[in-house]
Structure formats: structure tokens, C-alpha cells
GULUM-215068 format. One record per residue (C-alpha): residue in three letters; residue number from 1; x, y, z. Coordinates in steps of 0.1 Angstrom, whole numbers, plus 5000, padded with zeros to 4 digits. Layout:
N
@resn=ALA; resi=NUM; px=X; py=Y; pz=Z .
...
// end
This chain:
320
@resn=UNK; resi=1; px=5000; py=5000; pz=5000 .
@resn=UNK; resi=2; px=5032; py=5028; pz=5003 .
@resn=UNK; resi=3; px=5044; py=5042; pz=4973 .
@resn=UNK; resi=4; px=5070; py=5025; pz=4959 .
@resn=UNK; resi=5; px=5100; py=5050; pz=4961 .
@resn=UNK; resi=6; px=5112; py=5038; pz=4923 .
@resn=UNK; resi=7; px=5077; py=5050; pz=4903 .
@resn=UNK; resi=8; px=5070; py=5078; pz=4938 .
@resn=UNK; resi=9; px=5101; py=5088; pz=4952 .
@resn=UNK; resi=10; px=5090; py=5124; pz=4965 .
@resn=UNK; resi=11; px=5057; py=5111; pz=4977 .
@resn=UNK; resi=12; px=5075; py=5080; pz=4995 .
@resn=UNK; resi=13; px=5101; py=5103; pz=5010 .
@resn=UNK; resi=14; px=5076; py=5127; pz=5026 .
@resn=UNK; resi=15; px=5052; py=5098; pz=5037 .
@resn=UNK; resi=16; px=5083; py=5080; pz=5056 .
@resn=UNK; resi=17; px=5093; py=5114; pz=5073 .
@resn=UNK; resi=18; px=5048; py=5117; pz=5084 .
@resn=UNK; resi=19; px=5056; py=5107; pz=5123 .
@resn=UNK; resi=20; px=5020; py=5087; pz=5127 .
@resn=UNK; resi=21; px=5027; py=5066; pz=5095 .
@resn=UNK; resi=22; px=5056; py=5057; pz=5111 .
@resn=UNK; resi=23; px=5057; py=5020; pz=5126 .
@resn=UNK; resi=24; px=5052; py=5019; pz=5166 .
@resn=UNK; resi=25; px=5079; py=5013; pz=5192 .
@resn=UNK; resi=26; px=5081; py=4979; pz=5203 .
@resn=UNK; resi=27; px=5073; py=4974; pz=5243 .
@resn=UNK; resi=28; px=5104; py=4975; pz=5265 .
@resn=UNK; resi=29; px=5095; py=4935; pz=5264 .
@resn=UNK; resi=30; px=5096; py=4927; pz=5232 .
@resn=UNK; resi=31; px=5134; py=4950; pz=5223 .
@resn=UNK; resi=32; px=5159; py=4924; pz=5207 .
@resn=UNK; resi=33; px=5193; py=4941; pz=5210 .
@resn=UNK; resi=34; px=5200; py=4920; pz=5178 .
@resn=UNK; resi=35; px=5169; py=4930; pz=5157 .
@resn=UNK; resi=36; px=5174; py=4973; pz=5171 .
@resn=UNK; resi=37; px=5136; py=4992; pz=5157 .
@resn=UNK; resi=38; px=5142; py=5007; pz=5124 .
@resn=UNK; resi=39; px=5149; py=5041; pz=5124 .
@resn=UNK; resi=40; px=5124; py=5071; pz=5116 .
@resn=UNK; resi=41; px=5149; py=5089; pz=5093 .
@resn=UNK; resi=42; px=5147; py=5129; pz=5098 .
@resn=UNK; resi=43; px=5137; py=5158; pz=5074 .
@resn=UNK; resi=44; px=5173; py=5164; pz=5071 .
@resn=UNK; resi=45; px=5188; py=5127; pz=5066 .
@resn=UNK; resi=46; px=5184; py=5110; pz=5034 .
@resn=UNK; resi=47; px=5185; py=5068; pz=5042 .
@resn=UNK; resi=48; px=5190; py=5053; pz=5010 .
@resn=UNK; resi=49; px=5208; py=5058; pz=4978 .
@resn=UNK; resi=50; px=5173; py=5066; pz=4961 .
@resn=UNK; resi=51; px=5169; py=5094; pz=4985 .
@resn=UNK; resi=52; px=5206; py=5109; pz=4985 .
@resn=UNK; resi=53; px=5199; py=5111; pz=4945 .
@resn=UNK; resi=54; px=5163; py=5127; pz=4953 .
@resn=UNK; resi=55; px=5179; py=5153; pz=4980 .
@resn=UNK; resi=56; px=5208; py=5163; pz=4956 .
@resn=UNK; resi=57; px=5185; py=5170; pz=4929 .
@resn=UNK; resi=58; px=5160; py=5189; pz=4955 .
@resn=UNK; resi=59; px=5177; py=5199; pz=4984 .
@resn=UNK; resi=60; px=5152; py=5218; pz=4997 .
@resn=UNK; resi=61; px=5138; py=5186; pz=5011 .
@resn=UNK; resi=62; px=5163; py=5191; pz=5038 .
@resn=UNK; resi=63; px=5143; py=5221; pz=5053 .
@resn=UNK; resi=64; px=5116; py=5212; pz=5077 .
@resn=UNK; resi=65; px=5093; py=5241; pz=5066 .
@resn=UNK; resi=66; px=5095; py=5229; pz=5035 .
@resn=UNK; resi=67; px=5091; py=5195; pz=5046 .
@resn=UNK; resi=68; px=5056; py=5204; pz=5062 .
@resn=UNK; resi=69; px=5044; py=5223; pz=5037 .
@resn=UNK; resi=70; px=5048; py=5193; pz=5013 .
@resn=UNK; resi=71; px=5039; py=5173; pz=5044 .
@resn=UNK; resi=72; px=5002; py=5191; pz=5047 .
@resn=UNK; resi=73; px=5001; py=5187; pz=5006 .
@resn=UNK; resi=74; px=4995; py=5147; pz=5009 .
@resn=UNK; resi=75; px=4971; py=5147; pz=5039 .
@resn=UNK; resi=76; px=4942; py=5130; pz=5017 .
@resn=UNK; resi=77; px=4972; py=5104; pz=5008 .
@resn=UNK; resi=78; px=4977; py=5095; pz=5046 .
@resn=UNK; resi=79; px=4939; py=5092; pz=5052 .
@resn=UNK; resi=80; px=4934; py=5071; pz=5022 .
@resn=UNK; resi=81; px=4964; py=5047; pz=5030 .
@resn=UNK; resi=82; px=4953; py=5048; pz=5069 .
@resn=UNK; resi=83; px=4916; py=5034; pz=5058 .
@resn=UNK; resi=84; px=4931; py=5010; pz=5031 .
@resn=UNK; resi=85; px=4946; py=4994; pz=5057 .
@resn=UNK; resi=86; px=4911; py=4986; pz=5075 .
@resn=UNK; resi=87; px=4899; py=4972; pz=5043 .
@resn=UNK; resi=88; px=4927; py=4953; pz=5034 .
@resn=UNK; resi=89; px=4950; py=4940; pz=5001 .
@resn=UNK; resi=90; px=4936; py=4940; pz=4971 .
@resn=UNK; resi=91; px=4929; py=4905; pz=4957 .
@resn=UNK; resi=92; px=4942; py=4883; pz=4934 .
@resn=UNK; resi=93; px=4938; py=4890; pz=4899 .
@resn=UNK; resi=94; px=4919; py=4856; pz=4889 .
@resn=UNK; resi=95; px=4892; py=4863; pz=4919 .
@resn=UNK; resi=96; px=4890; py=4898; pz=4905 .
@resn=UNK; resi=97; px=4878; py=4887; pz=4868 .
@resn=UNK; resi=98; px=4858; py=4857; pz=4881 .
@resn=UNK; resi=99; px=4837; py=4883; pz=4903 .
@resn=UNK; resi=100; px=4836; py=4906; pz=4882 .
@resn=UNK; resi=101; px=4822; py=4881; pz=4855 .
@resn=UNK; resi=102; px=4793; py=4871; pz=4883 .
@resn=UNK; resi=103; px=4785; py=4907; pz=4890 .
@resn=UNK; resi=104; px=4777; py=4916; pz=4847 .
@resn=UNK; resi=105; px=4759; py=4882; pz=4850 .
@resn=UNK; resi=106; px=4737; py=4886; pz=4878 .
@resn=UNK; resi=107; px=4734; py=4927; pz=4864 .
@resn=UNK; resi=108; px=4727; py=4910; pz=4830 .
@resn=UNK; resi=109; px=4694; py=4892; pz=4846 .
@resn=UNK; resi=110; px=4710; py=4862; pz=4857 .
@resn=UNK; resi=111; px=4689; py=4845; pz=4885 .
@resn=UNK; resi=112; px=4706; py=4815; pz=4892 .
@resn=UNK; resi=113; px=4738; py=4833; pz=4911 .
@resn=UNK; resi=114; px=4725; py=4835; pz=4948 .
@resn=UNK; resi=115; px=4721; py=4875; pz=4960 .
@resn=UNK; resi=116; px=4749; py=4864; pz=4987 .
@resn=UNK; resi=117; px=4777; py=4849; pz=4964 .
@resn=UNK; resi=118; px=4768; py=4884; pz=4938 .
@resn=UNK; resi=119; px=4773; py=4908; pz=4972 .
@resn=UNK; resi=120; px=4804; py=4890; pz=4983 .
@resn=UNK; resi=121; px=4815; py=4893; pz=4945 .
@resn=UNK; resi=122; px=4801; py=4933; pz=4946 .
@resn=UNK; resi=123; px=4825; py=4935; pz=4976 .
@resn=UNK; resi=124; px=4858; py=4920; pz=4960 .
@resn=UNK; resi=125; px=4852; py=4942; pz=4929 .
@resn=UNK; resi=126; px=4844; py=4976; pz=4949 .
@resn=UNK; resi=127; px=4877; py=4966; pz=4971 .
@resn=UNK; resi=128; px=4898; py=4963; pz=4936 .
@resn=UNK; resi=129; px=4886; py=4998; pz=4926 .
@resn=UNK; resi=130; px=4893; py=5015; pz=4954 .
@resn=UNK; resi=131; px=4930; py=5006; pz=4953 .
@resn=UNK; resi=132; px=4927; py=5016; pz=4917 .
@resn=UNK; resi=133; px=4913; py=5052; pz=4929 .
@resn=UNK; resi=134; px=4940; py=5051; pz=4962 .
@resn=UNK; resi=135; px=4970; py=5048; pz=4933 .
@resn=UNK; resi=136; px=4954; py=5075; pz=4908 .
@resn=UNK; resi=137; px=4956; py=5094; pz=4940 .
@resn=UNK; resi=138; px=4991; py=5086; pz=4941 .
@resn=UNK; resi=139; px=4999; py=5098; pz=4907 .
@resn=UNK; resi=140; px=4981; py=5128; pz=4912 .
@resn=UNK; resi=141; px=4999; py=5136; pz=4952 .
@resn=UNK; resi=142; px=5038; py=5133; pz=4932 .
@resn=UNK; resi=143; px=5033; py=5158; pz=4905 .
@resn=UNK; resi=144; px=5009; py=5179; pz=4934 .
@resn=UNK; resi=145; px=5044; py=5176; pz=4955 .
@resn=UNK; resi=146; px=5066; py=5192; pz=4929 .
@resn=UNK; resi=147; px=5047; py=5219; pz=4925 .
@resn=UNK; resi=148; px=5043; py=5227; pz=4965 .
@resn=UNK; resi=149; px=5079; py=5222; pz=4967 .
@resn=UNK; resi=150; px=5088; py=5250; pz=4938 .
@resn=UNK; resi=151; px=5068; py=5272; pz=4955 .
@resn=UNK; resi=152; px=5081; py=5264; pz=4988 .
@resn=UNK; resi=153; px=5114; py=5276; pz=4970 .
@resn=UNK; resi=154; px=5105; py=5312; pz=4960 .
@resn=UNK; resi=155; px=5091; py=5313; pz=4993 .
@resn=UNK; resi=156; px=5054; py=5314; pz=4984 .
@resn=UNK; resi=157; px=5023; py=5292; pz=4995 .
@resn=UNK; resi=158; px=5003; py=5282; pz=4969 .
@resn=UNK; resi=159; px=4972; py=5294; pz=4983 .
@resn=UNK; resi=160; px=4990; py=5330; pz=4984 .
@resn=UNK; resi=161; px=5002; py=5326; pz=4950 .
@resn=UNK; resi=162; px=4968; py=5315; pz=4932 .
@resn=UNK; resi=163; px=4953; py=5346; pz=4948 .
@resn=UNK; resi=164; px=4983; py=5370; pz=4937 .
@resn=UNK; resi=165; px=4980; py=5356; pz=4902 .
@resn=UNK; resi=166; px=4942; py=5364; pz=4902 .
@resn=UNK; resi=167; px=4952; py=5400; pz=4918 .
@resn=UNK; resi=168; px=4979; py=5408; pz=4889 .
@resn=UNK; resi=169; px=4956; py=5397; pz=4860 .
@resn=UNK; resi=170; px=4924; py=5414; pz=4872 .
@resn=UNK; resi=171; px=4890; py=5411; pz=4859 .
@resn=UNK; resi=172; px=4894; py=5432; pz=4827 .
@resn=UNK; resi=173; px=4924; py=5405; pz=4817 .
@resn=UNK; resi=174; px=4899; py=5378; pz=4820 .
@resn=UNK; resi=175; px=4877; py=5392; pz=4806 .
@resn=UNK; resi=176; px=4895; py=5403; pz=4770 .
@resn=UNK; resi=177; px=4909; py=5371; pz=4768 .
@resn=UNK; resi=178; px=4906; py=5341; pz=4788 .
@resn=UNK; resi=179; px=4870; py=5343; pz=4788 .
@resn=UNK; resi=180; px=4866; py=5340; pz=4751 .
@resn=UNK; resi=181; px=4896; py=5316; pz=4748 .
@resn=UNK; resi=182; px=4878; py=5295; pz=4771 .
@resn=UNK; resi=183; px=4844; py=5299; pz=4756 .
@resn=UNK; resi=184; px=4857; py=5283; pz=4726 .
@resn=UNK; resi=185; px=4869; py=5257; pz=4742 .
@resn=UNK; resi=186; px=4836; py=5251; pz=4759 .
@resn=UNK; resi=187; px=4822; py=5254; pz=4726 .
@resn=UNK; resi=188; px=4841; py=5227; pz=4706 .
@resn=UNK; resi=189; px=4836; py=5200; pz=4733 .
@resn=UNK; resi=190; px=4798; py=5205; pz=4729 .
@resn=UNK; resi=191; px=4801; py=5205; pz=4696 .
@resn=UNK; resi=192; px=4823; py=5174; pz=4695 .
@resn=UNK; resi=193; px=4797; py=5159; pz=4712 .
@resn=UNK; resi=194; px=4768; py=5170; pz=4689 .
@resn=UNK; resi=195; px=4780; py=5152; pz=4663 .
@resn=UNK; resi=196; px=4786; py=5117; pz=4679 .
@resn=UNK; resi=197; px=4823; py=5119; pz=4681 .
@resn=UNK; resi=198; px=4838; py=5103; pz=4715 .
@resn=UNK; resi=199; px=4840; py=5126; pz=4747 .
@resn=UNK; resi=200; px=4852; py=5103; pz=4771 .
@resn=UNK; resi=201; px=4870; py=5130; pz=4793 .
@resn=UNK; resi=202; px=4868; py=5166; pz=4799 .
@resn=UNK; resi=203; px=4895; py=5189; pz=4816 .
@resn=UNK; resi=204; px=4887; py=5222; pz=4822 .
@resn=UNK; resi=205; px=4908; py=5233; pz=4848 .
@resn=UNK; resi=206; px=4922; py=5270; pz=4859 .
@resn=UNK; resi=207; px=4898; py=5282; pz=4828 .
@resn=UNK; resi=208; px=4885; py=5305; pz=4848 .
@resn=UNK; resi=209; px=4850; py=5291; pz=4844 .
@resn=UNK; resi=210; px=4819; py=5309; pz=4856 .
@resn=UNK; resi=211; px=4792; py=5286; pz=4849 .
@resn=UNK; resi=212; px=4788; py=5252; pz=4835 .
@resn=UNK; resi=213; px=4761; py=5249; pz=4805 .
@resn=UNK; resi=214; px=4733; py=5224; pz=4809 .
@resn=UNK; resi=215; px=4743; py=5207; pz=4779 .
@resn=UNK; resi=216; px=4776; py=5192; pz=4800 .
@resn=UNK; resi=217; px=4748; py=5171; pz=4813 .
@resn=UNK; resi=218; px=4738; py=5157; pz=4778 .
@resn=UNK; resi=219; px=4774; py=5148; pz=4770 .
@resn=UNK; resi=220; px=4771; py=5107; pz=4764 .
@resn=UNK; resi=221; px=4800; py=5087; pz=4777 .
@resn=UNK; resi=222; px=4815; py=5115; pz=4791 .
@resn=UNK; resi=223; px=4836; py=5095; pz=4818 .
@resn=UNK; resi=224; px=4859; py=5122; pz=4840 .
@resn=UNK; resi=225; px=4847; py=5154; pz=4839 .
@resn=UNK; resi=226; px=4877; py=5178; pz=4855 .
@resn=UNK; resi=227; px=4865; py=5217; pz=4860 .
@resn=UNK; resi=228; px=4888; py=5223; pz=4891 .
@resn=UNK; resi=229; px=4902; py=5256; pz=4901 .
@resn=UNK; resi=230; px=4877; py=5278; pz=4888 .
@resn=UNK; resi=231; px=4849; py=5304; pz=4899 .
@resn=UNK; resi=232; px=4817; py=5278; pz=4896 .
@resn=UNK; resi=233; px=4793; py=5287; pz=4923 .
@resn=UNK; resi=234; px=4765; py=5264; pz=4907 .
@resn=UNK; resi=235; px=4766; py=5227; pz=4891 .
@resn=UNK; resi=236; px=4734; py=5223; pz=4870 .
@resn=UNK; resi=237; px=4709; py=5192; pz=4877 .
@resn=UNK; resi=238; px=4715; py=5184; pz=4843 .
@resn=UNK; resi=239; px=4750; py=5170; pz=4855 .
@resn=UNK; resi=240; px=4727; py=5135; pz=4863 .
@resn=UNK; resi=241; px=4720; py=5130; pz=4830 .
@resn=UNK; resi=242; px=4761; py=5115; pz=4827 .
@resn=UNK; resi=243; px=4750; py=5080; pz=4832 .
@resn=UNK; resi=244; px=4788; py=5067; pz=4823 .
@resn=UNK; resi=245; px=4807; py=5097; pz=4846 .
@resn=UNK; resi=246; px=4829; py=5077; pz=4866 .
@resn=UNK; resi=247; px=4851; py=5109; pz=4878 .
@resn=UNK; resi=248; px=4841; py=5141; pz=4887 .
@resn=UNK; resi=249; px=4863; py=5166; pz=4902 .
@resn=UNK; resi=250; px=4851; py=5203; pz=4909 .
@resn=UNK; resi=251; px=4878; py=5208; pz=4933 .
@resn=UNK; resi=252; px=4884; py=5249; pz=4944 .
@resn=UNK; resi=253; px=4854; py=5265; pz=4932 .
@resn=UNK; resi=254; px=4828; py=5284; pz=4953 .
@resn=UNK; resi=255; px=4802; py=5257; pz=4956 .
@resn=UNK; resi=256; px=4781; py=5260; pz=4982 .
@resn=UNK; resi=257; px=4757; py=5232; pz=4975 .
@resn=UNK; resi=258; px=4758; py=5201; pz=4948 .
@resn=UNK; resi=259; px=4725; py=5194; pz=4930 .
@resn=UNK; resi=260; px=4702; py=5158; pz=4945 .
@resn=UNK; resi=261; px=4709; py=5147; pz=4910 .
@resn=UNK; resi=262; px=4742; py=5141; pz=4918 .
@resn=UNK; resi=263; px=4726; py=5107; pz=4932 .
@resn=UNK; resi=264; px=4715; py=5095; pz=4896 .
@resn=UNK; resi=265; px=4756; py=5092; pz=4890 .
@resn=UNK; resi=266; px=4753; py=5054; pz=4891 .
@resn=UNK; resi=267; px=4786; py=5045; pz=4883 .
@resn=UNK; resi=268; px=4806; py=5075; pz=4899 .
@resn=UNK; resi=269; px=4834; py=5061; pz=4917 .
@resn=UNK; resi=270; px=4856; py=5094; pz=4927 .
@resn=UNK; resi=271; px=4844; py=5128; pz=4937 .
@resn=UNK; resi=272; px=4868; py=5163; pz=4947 .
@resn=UNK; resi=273; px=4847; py=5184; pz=4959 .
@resn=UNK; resi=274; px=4874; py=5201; pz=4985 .
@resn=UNK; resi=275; px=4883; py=5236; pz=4990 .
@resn=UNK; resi=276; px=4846; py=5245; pz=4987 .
@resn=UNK; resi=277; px=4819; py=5267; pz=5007 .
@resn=UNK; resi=278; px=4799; py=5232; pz=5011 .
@resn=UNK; resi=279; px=4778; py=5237; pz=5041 .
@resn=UNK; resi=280; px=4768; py=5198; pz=5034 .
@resn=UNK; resi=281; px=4767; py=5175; pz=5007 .
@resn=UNK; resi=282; px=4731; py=5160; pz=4996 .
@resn=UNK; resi=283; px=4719; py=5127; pz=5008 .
@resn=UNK; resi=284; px=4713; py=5109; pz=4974 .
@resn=UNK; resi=285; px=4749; py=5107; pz=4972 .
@resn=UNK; resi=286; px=4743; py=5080; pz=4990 .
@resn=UNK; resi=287; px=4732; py=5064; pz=4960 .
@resn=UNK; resi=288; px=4767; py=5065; pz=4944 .
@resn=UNK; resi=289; px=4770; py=5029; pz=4950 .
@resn=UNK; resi=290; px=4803; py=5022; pz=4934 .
@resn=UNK; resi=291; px=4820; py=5059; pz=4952 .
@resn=UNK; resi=292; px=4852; py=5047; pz=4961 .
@resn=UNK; resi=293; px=4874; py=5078; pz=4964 .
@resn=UNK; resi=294; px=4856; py=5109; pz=4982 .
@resn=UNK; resi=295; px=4877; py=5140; pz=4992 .
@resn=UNK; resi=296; px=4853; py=5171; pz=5004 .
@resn=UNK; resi=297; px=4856; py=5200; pz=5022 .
@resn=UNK; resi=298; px=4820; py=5208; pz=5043 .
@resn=UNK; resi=299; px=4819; py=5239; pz=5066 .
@resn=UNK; resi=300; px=4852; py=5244; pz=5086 .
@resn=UNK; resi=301; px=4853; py=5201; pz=5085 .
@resn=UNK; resi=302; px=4877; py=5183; pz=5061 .
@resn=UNK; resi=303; px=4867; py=5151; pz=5051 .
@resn=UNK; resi=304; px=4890; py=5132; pz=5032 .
@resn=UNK; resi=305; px=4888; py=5091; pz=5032 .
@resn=UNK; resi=306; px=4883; py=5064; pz=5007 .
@resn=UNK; resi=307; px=4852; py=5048; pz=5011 .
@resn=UNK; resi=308; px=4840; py=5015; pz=5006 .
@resn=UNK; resi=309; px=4803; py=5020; pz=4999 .
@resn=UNK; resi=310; px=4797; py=4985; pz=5008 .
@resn=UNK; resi=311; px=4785; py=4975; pz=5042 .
@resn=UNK; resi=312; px=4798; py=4939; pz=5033 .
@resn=UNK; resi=313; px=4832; py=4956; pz=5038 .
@resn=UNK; resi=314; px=4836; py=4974; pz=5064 .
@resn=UNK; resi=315; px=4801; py=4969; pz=5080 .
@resn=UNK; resi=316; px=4775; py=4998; pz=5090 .
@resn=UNK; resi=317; px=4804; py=5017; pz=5107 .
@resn=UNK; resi=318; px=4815; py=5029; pz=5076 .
@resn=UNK; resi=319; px=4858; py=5036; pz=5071 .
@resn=UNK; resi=320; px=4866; py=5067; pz=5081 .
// end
């Protein structure tokens, strides 16, 4: 379940330097002077030959501010890893297929599979995509890392700097320019769409994007729809017409309510809605029966956790 330091290595080195992901002490009882605990290796003290080479080319690691900032960066990794760890390994490839197999049969109106063998099959299958979502999220937390870290270089927060870069362009800029840039873009995926050409993903992000048109929600087989880090304050109902809209990230917007129809998403397995003004998010998500990866931001509260979004799991409790 850790990043492997050869395909992560900035992402590894800061999770290994995260105190509580560290592994605990043994009891005073169980020390073997031949077997000493391993060592929790410091901001400043590479441990391997992979990190020397990762320190030399980014020295900055060696500063713990910089080290925290990047630190605070992957907090949705640690709570993802941390529930993974309730739910278990993924499981073996051949018990993957074969339940996946049951679960289009039984789907496909197959009445002979008893309901328990398709749940326990709906279980090993919503386990498998959840590790799928958790390394996605990986991916996603290593090039998120570089970033932070260049801006932890020129002294900036990122937070600061998205706000400066707002300040310095002001609204005429967008106006004159991005705004009808982007409109054309918004334009040619529709139209893409309109004439029966494949839109299976959508990325729309730091566009600047006031409102998202209705006809988003008509968009069939649209599969990741990305409109993070823009100025959205409303997501139409129409959005629960995108019966095959498996990701949907509106990440940094100023959302203060998702639509109920957000429920009719019936094969939506990850949802950003973080750095929000969400007072709430709507019960029909609830219906979102394959959500795997959830990170949300609701009131002063942040939520961030994979979820299993089956009770066969992890039981009524839930994994948080």
C-alpha cells in the first residue's frame, strides 16, 4: 500500500518522514538488542541511495518548513492509505475477473447466482477499485508535490500565489481574453459531442469558468469530467443525465451546494469536491453505489477518506 519510492520517490520520502505513518515502538519486552527498531529517518537525513539522489537534485527537502508544507500537501494520501489498511490487500487477479464476470451476469438478469455469492463478489470488485482510485491518488499527490515544493522555493504558498496571480491579472484580463479563449473551448467540446464523436474526458481546469452549461449534462459517455480551480458557484441538475461519469472533480470552486441529482451518478466512483463553501453534501449521494474515492471539504470540516460503499466491507460503521 506505500508508494513505491522507484515509480513515487518524493511522495514515498515525505510519507516515511509523516511521524504517525511511522511503525510503533516495540514494548520495552519485546526489544531484541539483535533486531534494534528501524529508524524514523529525519527531514534532514536521506537513508537510502534513492533518496541521496532525490535530496541532491531537491535539496530543499532538507528544510523542515518545506518538509511540512509538502507534508500538509498529501494529507488526503495519509487518510486514504490509513483506511486502506482497515479494508485490506487488494485481491488476486483471477478472483478479480471471476467476480467481476458474476456481477455483469447477475446485472445481465442472471437468476441463478445466489444474491449472497453476487454481494460478496460486489465486495471484492468495489475493494479492487478502490486501490485503483487510492493509486490514481498517488499519481496525482507526486506531480501535486513538485509543485508545492517549487513554491516552497521562491518562498510562496500556493494558496498565496493562486490569489496574487488572480490579483495581477484582474478582471478586465479575463475578461478580454481568457474568457473567450475559454468559451471556445467550451464550445468545441459540445460540439464534439453533437455530432457523435467520443468525449470520454473533459478537463477544464484553471479556465477561469463561471458557469457550467446544461448541455455538459447531455454529453454521452463522458467518463471524467475535471472543471477544478475555477469560479463555479452552481453545478446544473442536468450533471445527472452523465450516466457513464465515473470521475468528477470540481475541486476549488465556490460551491456552496451540489444538486440531488448528483445521486443519479450510478457508476461515479471518485468525487473532489474540497476547497469548497459546502455547508453539506446532499443525501442521494448516498446512491453513488460504486463511490470509492471521496475528498470534500463541508463547513470548517475536512473530510477526506476512501470509502468502501459497501456494508459487506467494512460493515454499518462505515471507514473513516
Amino acid at each position: 500500500m506505500d508508494p513505491a519510492p522507484q515509480t513515487h520517490p518524493i511522495l514515498s520520502y515525505v510519507l516515511s518522514r509523516i511521524p504517525t505513518l511511522a511503525k510503533p515502538k516495540p514494548a520495552a519486552s519485546e526489544f531484541d538488542i539483535e533486531q534494534p527498531p528501524a529508524h524514523t529517518p529525519s527531514p534532514r537525513t536521506p537513508s537510502t541511495a534513492g533518496e541521496f539522489e532525490l535530496v541532491e537534485r531537491m535539496p530543499g527537502l532538507r528544510h523542515p518548513s518545506v518538509l511540512r508544507a509538502m507534508t500538509r500537501a498529501v494529507a488526503d494520501v495519509s487518510a486514504a492509505r490509513s483506511a486502506l489498511q482497515v479494508l485490506g490487500p487488494r485481491s488476486d487477479h483471477e478472483l478479480v475477473d471471476s467476480s467481476r464476470a458474476i456481477v455483469a451476469a447477475a446485472e445481465a438478469g442472471d437468476t441463478r447466482i445466489p444474491e449472497g455469492d453476487v454481494e460478496a463478489c460486489r465486495a471484492v470488485v468495489r475493494l479492487e477499485e478502490t486501490h485503483d482510485a487510492y493509486e490514481a491518488l498517488l499519481q496525482e499527490a507526486e506531480a501535486r508535490l513538485e509543485k508545492v515544493y517549487r513554491s516552497a522555493m521562491e518562498g510562496t504558498d500556493l494558496d498565496d500565489e493562486s490569489a496574487e496571480g488572480a490579483k495581477d491579472e484582474g478582471p478586465a484580463a479575463g475578461a478580454e481574453g481568457g474568457d473567450a479563449a475559454v468559451q471556445e473551448e467550451v464550445v468545441a467540446v459540445l460540439k464534439q459531442a453533437e455530432e457523435g464523436k467520443p468525449v470520454e474526458s473533459v478537463r477544464l481546469v484553471d479556465r477561469q469558468l463561471r458557469q457550467l452549461p446544461e448541455a455538459f449534462g447531455r454529453i454521452q459517455g463522458l467518463r471524467v469530467l475535471d472543471v477544478s480551480r475555477n469560479q463555479l458557484e452552481v453545478i446544473p441538475d442536468a450533471i445527472g443525465g452523465l450516466d457513464h461519469l465515473e470521475e468528477l472533480r470540481l475541486a476549488a470552486n465556490s460551491l456552496i451546494s451540489l444538486p440531488d441529482t448528483i445521486g443519479l451518478l450510478s457508476n461515479l466512483k471518485i468525487l473532489n469536491v474540497s476547497s469548497n463553501r459546502l455547508r453539506a453534501l446532499p443525501d442521494s449521494i448516498s446512491k453513488c453505489h460504486w463511490l470509492s474515492l471521496m475528498r470534500a471539504t463541508t463547513g470548517s470540516h475536512t473530510c477526506q477518506q476512501i470509502l468502501a460503499m459497501s456494508w459487506s466491507i467494512c460493515g454499518n460503521s462505515g471507514c473513516t
